[in-house]
N, C-alpha and C positions, 0 to 999 in steps of 0.2 A: 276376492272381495269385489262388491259392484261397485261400478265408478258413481262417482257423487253428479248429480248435475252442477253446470257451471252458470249455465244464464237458466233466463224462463222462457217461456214459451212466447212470452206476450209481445218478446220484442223480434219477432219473426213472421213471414209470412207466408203460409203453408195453404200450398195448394196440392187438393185433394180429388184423382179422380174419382168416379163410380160411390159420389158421397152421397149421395138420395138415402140412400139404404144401409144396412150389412150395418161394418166393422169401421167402413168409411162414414156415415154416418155416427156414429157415435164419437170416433176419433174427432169428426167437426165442434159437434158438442162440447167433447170435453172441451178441446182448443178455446174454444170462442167462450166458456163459459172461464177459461184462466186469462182473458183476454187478449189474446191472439188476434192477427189476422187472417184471415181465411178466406182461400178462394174455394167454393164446392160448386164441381162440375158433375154432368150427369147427362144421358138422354134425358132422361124428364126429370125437367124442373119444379113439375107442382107438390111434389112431397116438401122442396125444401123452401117452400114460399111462406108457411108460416116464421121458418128461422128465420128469415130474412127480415119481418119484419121487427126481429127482436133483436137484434143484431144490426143496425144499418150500418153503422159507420166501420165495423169490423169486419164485417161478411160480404163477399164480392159472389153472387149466386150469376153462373155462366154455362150456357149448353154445350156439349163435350162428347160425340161420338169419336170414340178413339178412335174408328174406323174410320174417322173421315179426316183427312187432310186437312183439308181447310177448315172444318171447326175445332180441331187442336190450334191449327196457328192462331188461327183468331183468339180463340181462350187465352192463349200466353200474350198476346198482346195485349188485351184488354186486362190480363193485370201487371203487366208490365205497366200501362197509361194508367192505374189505378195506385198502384201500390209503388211503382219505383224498383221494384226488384222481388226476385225470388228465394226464398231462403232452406226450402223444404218441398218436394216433392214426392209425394206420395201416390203411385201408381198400383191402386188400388182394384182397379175397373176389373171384372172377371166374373167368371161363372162355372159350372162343372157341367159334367156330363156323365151318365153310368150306360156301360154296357160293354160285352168285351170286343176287341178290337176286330174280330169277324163280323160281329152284328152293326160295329157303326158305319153308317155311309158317308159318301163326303160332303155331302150336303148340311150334313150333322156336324163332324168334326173338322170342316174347313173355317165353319163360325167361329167355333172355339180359338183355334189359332188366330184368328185376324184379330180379336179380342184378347186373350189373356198373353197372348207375344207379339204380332206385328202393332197394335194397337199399345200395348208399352213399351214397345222401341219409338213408334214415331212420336208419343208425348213426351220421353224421353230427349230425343234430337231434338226434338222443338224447345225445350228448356234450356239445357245444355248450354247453350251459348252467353245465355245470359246469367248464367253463372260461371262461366269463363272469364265474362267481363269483369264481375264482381270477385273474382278468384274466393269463393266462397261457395257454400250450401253443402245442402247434403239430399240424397236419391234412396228414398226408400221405397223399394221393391214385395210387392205382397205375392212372396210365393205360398208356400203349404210343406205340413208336415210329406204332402205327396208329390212335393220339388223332389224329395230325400230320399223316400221310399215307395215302392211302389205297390200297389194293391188290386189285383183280379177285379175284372169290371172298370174297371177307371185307369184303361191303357192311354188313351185320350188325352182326357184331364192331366193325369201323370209326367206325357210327355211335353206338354207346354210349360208347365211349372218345373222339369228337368231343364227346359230352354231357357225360362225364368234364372234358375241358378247357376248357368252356366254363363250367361249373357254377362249378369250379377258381377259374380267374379272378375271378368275381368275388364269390366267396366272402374269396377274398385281402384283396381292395378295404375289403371288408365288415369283416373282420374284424382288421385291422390297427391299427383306432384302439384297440383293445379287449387290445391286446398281445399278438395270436394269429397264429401263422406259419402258412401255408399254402405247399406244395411238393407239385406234380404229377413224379410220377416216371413215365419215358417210357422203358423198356427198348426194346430188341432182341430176338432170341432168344434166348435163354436156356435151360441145358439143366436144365429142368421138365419133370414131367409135362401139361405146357401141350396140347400137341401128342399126346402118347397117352392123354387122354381118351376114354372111351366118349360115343358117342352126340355128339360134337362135326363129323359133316359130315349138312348138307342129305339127307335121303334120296329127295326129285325128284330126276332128274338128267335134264337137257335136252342134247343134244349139240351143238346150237348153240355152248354155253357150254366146247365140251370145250378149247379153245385159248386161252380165257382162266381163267375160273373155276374150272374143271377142272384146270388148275397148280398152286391153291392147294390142291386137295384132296388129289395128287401131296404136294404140301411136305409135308401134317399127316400121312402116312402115311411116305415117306422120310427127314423127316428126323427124326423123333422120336429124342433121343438123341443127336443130330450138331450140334445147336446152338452155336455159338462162347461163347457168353454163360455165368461162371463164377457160376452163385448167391450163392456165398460171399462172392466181390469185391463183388459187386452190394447185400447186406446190407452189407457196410463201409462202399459208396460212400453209401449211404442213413443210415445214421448219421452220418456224416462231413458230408453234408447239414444233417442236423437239429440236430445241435453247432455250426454256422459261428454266426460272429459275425453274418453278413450271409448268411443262409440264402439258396438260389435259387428262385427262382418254376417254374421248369423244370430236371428234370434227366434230361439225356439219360444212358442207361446203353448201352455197347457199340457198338465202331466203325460196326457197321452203320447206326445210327441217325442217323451227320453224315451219311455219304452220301446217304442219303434224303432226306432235310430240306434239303441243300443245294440237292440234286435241285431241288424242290419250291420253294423260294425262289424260284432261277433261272428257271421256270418261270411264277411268281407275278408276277417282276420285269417281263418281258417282256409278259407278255400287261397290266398296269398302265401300261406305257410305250408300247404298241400302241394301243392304247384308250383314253390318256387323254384326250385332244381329245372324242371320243365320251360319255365320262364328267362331264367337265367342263360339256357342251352340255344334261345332263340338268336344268340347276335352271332355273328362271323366272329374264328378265337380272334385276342388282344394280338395285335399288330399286321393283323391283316387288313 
């Protein structure tokens, strides 16, 4: 059974990277439209200068390159002098990449990392503390159905959002004694500008790779806009998350993402049950 939420949204205040656009944008939306407080950061600010002016007293609009040190800290301070405190953090910021891991260079896939993992590690730390003080909040982490599982063409992408969920984890562990929720959100497609990003495919292109990796690049090109996945729901299911009694450690969003993972289970099961005799046979015998 799903937990029930306990309070609302309204009496918290959720600060939201990478909110201009996407899933983070609409999560702002929804927020601020149940009245919330909201901080939305972003490199650019002018997508979110209309909300802002519909929102003043609730919406705190602040620039936020997660890459950049000093405009994370600054960001947390400023609504720390704003608001008094932090109650939700949503590390949202990120982007993809397709091509397979021969064709991308590092020039290409070092961005990525500084972005969708060092970039929510350090708005993370920057946070942190002030909800140490307040022995409260909760860290929700936007990884992907492709935290979980992985997919030809999107070695890249794949492995920063595995970073995602491993960080996740034990970030939970960590900060749990401390009365602080941690929840990895693991979409599906989603229909974002996710997928008709600039400059998000490998520009080697090896033809070896055209029948696998070369699919994915296919996807980021056709389906953009055809995505089954509904933003909107997706910001409710994420709230509705962070409201439960008995918040979840993982929340998958959008049917595609059981199939997968079932997948991958089944998968997981077999090859553990094939191997275990072999697995078993690796330690030194019992009393040695």
């Amino acid at each position: 059974m799903e937990n029930a939420a306990k309070t609302t949204p309204g009496g918290k205040v959720w600060l939201i990277t990478g909110a201009a656009v996407g899933l983070g944008r609409e999560l702002a939306e929804h927020l601020l439209a149940t009245g919330a407080r909201v901080v939305a950061t972003s490199r650019k600010l002018e997508p979110l200068r209309e909300l802002a002016t519909r929102y003043p007293a609730t919406l705190l609009v602040t620039p936020m390159d997660v890459t950049d040190q000093h405009q994370v800290e600054a960001a947390v301070t400023a609504v720390v002098k704003r608001f008094g405190r932090i109650d939700v953090l949503v590390n949202n910021a990120g982007y993809g990449m397709a091509g397979a891991v021969e064709e991308s260079a590092e020039g290409e896939y070092r961005p990525l990392f500084e972005t969708n993992v060092f970039g929510l590690i350090r708005v993370t730390q920057a946070v942190l503390p002030q909800m140490r003080k307040q022995r409260s909040g909760h860290v929700v982490n936007l990884s992907s159905i492709g935290g979980l599982v992985s997919t030809p063409g999107f070695g890249m992408y794949n492995a920063t959002k595995f970073a995602v969920e491993g960080l996740s984890e034990a970030l939970a562990q960590e900060l749990k004694p401390l009365g602080i929720r941690v929840t990895i959100v693991e979409p599906g497609p989603f229909r974002t500008q996710f997928l008709g990003r600039p400059g998000t495919l490998a520009a080697c292109r090896i033809a070896d790779y055209d029948e696998t990796a070369g699919r994915m690049r296919e996807y980021f090109v056709e389906q953009d806009g055809k995505q089954p996945g509904d933003p909107r729901k997706a910001a409710e299911a994420m709230v509705k998350a962070v409201e439960a009694e008995h918040p979840p450690l993982h929340l998958l969003l959008g049917k595609v993402t059981l199939a997968r993972l079932k997948g991958k289970l089944d998968a997981l099961e077999h090859d553990v049950a094939t191997w275990e005799e072999t697995t078993r046979s690796a330690d030194f015998p019992e009393g040695e």
